[in-house]
C-alpha positions as CSV (number, residue, x, y, z in Angstrom):
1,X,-16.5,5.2,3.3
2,X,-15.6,8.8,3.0
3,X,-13.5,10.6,0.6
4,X,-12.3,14.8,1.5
5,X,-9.2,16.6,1.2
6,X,-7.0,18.0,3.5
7,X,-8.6,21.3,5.0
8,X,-11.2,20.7,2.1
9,X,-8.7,22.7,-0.1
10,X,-4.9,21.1,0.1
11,X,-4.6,18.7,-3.2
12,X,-4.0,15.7,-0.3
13,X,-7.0,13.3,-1.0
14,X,-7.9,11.7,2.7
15,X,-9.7,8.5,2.6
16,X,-11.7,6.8,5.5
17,X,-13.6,3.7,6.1
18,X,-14.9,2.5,9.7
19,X,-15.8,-0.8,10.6
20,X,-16.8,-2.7,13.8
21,X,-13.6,-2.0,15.7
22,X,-11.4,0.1,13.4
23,X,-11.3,2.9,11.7
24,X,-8.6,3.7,8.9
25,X,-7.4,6.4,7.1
26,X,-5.5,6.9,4.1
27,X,-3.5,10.4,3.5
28,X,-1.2,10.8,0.5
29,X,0.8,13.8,-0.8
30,X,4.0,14.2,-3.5
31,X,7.0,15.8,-2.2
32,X,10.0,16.5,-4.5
33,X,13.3,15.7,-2.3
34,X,16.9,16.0,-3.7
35,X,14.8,16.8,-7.4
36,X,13.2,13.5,-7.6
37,X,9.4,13.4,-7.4
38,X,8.3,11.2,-4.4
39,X,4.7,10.0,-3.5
40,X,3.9,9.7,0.7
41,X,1.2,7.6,1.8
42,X,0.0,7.1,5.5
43,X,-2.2,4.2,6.7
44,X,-3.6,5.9,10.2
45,X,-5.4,2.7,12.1
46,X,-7.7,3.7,15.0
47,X,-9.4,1.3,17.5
48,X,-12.2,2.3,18.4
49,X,-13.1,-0.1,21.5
50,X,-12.4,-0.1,25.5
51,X,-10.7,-3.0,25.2
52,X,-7.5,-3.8,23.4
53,X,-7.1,-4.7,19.9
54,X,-5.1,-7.3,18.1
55,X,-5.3,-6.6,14.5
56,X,-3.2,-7.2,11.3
57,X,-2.9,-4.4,8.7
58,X,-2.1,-5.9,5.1
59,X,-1.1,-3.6,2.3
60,X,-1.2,-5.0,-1.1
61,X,1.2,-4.6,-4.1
62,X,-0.5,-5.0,-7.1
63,X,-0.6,-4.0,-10.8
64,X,-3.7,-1.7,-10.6
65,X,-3.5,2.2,-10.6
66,X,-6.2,4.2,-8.6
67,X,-7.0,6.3,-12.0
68,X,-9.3,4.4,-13.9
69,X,-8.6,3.3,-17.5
70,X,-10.3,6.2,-19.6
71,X,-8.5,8.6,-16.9
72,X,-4.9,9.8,-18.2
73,X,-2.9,12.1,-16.7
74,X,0.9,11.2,-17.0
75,X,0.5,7.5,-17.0
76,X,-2.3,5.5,-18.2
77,X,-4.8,4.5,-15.1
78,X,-6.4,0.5,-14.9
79,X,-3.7,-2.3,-15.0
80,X,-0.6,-1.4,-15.1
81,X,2.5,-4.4,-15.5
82,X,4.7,-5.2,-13.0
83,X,7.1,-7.3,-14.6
84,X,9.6,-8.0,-11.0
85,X,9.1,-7.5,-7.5
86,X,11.4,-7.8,-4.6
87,X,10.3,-7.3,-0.8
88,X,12.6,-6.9,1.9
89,X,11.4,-6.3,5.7
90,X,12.4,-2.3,5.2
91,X,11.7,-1.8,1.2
92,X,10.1,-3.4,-1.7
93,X,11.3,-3.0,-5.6
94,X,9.1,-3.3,-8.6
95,X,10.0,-3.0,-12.9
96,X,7.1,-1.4,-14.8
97,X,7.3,-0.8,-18.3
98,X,8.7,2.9,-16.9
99,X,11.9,1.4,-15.1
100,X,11.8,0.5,-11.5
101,X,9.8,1.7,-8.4
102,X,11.2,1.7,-4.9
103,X,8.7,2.1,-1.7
104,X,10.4,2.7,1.7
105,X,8.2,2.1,5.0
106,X,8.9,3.9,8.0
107,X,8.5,0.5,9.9
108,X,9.5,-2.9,8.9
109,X,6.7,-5.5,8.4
110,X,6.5,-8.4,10.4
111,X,6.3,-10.5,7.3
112,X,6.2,-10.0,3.4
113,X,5.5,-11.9,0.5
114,X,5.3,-11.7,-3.4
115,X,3.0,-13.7,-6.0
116,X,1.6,-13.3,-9.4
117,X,-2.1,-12.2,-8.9
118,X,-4.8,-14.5,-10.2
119,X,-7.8,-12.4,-9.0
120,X,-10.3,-13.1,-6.0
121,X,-11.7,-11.0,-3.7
122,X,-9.5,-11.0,-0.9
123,X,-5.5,-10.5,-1.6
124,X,-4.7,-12.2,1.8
125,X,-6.4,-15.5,0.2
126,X,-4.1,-14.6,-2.8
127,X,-1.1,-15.0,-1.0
128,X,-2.0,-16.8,2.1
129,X,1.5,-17.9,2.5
130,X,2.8,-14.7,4.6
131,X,5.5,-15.2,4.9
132,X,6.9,-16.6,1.4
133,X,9.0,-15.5,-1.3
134,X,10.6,-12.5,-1.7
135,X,11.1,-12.1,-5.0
136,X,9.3,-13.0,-7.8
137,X,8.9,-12.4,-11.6
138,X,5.6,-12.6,-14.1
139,X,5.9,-12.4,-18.3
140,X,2.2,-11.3,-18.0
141,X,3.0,-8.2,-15.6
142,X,0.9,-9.9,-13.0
143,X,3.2,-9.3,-10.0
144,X,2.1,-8.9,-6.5
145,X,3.3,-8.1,-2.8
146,X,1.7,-7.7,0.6
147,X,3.1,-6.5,3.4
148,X,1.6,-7.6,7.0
149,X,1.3,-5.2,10.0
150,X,0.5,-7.6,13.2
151,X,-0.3,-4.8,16.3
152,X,-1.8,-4.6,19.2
153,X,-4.0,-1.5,19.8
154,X,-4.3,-0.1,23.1
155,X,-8.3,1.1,23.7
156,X,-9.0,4.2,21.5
157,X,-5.3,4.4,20.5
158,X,-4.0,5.5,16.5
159,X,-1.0,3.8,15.1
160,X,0.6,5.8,11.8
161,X,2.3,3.4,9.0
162,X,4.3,5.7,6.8
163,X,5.3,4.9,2.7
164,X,7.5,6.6,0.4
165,X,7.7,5.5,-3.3
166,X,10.0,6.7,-5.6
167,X,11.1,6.2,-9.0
168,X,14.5,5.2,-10.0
């Protein structure tokens, strides 16, 4: 596990992990487009064998920031409510006590599906019904998604998975 930035200087945290047979990386950057304030996020997927790979991705939804609670810089950091979520093959939607969240991937998921989330150590196990619904709604601000990436990796070959989140 390794965290850097860009060029060690560019505010664009990188973060990597390596297993067995994959190495990821996660790059993400704001951009302001048409005056609204976007965040990007890549999920870069390497395999790192001779042989081909078949390999799901799964990125999770869930009601966590990355800033820890006692961090605050515009919004609060630790749990954060997500009161609705909706997930469509090309977007998901999500109401926070802010208003609502759109993210946008540059490729549709094979399959999608929303819960509330009741803790555990794995979010597949969570929602080990992928596909299932595609909406759902939580008075506790528990709301969850996952999005599944099935791919086959070539030997040595990178595959790029490409978010957008916006606000409004």
């Amino acid at each position: 596990h390794a965290q850097t930035l860009i060029d060690d200087v560019l505010p664009m945290p990188v973060v990597s992990r390596t297993y067995e047979h994959v190495a990821l990386q996660v790059i993400t950057w704001a951009e302001l487009v048409d005056g609204t304030e976007q965040l990007m996020f890549e999920y870069h997927v390497e395999n790192l064998c001779s042989e081909r790979l078949d390999c799901d991705l799964l990125v999770a939804l869930r009601p966590f920031l990355v800033n820890p609670p006692w961090q605050d810089l515009n919004v609060r950091g630790g749990f954060n409510p997500i009161w609705e979520m909706t997930i469509e093959p090309t977007e998901a939607r999500f109401c926070v006590d802010e208003g609502t969240f759109k993210l946008e991937y540059e490729k549709p998921s094979c399959a999608a599906s929303t819960s509330t989330f009741w803790g555990g150590d794995s979010f597949a196990d969570a929602v080990s019904v992928v596909p299932g619904s595609a909406a759902v709604t939580d008075p506790l601000g528990h709301c969850s998604g996952v999005l599944q990436y099935r791919e086959t990796f070539e030997p040595f070959e990178t595959k790029k998975f490409g978010f957008r989140l916006s606000f409004g």
